[in-house]
Structures are given as structure tokens and as C-alpha cells.
N, C-alpha and C positions, 0 to 999 in steps of 0.2 A: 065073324068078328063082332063084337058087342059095339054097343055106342062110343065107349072110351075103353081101352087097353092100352099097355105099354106092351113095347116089341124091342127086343134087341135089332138094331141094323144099321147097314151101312148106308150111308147119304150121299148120294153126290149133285153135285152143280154144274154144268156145261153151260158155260159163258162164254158169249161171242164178244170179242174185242174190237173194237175199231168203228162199233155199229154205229156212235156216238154224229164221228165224223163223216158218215154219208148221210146223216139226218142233215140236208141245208137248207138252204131256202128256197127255191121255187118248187114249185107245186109237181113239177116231172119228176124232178131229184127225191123228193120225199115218197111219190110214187114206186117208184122204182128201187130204193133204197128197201120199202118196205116189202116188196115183193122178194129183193135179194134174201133179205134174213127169216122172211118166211121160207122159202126154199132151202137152207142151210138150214132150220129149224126143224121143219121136214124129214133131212135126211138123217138128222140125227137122233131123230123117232124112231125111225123104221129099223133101227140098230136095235130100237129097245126091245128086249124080251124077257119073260117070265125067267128067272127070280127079278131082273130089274123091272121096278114100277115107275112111271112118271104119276109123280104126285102134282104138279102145276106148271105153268107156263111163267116163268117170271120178266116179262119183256123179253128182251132178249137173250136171256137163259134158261135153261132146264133142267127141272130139279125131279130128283128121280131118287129111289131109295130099294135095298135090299132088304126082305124081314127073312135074320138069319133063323127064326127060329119057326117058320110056319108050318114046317114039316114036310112041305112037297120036294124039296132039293134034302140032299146030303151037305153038311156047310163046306165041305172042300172042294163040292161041286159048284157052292155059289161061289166062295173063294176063287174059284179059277174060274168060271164066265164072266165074274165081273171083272177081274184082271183082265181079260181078251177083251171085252167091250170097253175099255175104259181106252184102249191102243187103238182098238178100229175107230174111237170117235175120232182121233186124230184123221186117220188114213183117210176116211169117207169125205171127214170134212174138207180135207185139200183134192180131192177127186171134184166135188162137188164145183168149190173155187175153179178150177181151172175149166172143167163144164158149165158153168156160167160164164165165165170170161171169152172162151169157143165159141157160144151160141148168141152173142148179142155185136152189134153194128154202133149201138148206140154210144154216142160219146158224153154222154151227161156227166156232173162229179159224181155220183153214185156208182154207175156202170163202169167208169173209168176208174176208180179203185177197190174194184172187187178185191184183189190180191192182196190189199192191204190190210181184210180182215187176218183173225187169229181166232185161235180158240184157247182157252183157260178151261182146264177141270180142276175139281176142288173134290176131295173123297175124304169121308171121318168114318170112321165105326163107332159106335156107341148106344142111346137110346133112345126112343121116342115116343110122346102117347099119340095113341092115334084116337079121332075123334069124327064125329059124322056132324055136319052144320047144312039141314035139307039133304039134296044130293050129293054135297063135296065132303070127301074124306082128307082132312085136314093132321097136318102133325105138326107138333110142338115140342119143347124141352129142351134142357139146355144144351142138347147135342146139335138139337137144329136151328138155336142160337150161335154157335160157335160154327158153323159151316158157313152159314151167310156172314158171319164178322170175315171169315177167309178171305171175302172179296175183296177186303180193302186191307191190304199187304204192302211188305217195302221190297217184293221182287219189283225188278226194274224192267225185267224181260217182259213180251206181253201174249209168249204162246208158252207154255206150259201145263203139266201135271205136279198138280200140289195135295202131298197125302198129310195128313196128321200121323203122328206118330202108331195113334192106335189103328188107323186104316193102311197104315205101311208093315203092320204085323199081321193085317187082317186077310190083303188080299194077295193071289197071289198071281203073278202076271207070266205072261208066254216064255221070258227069259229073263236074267235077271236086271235090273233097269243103270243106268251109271244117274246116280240121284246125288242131289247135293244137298247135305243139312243145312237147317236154317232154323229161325224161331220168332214167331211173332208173339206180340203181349197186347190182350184186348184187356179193356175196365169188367172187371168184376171174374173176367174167365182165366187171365194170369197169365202167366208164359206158355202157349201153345208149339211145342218142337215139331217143325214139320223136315218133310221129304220131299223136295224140287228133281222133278224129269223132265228135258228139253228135247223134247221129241226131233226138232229143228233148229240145229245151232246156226 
């Protein structure tokens, strides 16, 4: 890959919910809060595989991206591993909750509301340059502007999959999903039509 290129590909963000609220105040709680979400961080690494990349660590989210066009996949092949990995982040990550919750004694605010995490995915299709700054291979454009605006939305629910329109054409998943339309409108990017899946009603 050269220093700077654009790539067609799919983006996504796995966002831990709730993380907010076991950050408190004493020094165990924060402890221990950050061990939790490293561990769920974790498990939803080791989910990742070739065509999905993790491009960075963003706090307590994971941003990871598909290049539809590299050549090493067929794109109906990326098309359907990323649809299957996008359902096991779900499934791994409530494995995970309830193995955490199993293995500890400790009654601190932290450890006492593991369960109350969630996870949020966020998936777009579209484009991106990719660029090298020292060691890190960094992406930009307005595709990967409009993914991180998904963050901040008027779903009310706080575990979900949210595709953009064009990543609801893009991927294709195990079965077909019961989604509910929606649409957010960010400054400068316009009305964004998305796809809501609630894995956990």
C-alpha cells in the first residue's frame, strides 16, 4: 500500500455502553472498571479476522474497517464474514458479561454492574484515504467522518446494530435481520437514512 491511497470499504465501530457509569470514584472501582472493559475489549479482538482490520482503539470502542477492494477476498465473501462477525460481536460479548460476572466475589460499583454494560455497532460502506504517520496507518474522509458522527444519535435503546443505508446494501448477514428504519441528520453531512437491529429486546 503506498503512503496515501483511497480504498473502497466498510467501517465499523463497536462501542461499549454503560462504560461511563462504572468509571466512579474510588481507586478499586476505577481499577477494576478498567480491567472489565479491557476484557470485553479483548474478546471482541479476537473475533477480528482478515478481511476485518482494527484500525485503532478508541477508549472504549473499536474501530475496524473492511478494504472491499484489496483483492485477497471475493467481495461476497467479505460481504458475508462481515455480516457473521458483526452478530458474534453481540453473542461473544454477552458470553463474555456473564463470564465476568461468574468469576468475581467482589462487590464494588463496578463489578456489581457488569450486566449493565451493552454494546452499540455502528457499520457504513463507502471510502477512505488511507495514510501512514511513523508507524500508525491512519484513515480519514468523509466516510469516516460520518461513522463517528453515528455515535451520537436519537435511538433511545442503548444495545444495538446501526447500518447506514449504504452498509445495509453492502453486507450481508446469516439471516435476514427484523431492522427498523430510521434517520439521523448531522451539519454539513445531511440526512443520514439508517437500519436499527436489536439483537436484545
Amino acid at each position: 500500500m503506498s503512503r496515501e491511497s483511497t480504498h473502497k470499504v466498510t467501517l465499523i465501530i463497536a462501542d461499549i455502553s454503560g462504560y461511563t457509569k462504572l468509571m466512579v470514584s474510588s481507586d478499586i472501582e476505577i481499577i477494576h472498571s478498567q480491567h472489565i472493559i479491557s476484557e470485553l475489549i479483548q474478546t471482541l479482538i479476537k473475533e477480528v479476522e482478515i478481511p476485518l482490520e482494527i484500525s485503532k482503539l478508541e477508549g472504549d470502542a473499536l474501530f475496524l474497517f473492511a478494504r472491499k477492494d484489496s483483492g485477497l477476498f471475493h467481495l461476497d465473501e467479505i460481504r458475508r464474514i462481515t455480516g457473521e462477525k458483526l452478530i458474534q460481536f453481540f453473542e461473544v460479548f454477552h458470553d463474555k458479561l456473564q463470564e465476568l460476572t461468574s468469576h468475581t466475589s467482589c462487590t464494588c460499583g463496578a463489578c456489581s454492574n457488569i450486566l449493565a454494560l451493552r454494546l452499540k455497532v455502528f457499520a457504513h460502506s463507502g471510502n477512505a484515504l488511507f495514510y501512514k504517520i511513523h508507524q500508525f496507518n491512519e484513515l480519514s474522509g468523509v466516510d469516516v467522518i460520518l461513522i463517528h458522527r453515528l455515535l451520537k444519535n436519537s435511538e433511545a435503546t442503548n444495545e444495538y446494530l446501526m447500518l447506514t443505508e449504504q452498509a445495509h446494501m453492502d453486507i450481508e448477514f446469516p439471516c435476514k435481520l427484523p431492522v427498523i428504519e430510521g434517520c439521523e441528520s448531522y451539519e454539513h453531512l445531511g440526512d443520514i437514512k439508517t437500519f436499527i437491529y436489536k439483537p436484545y429486546k
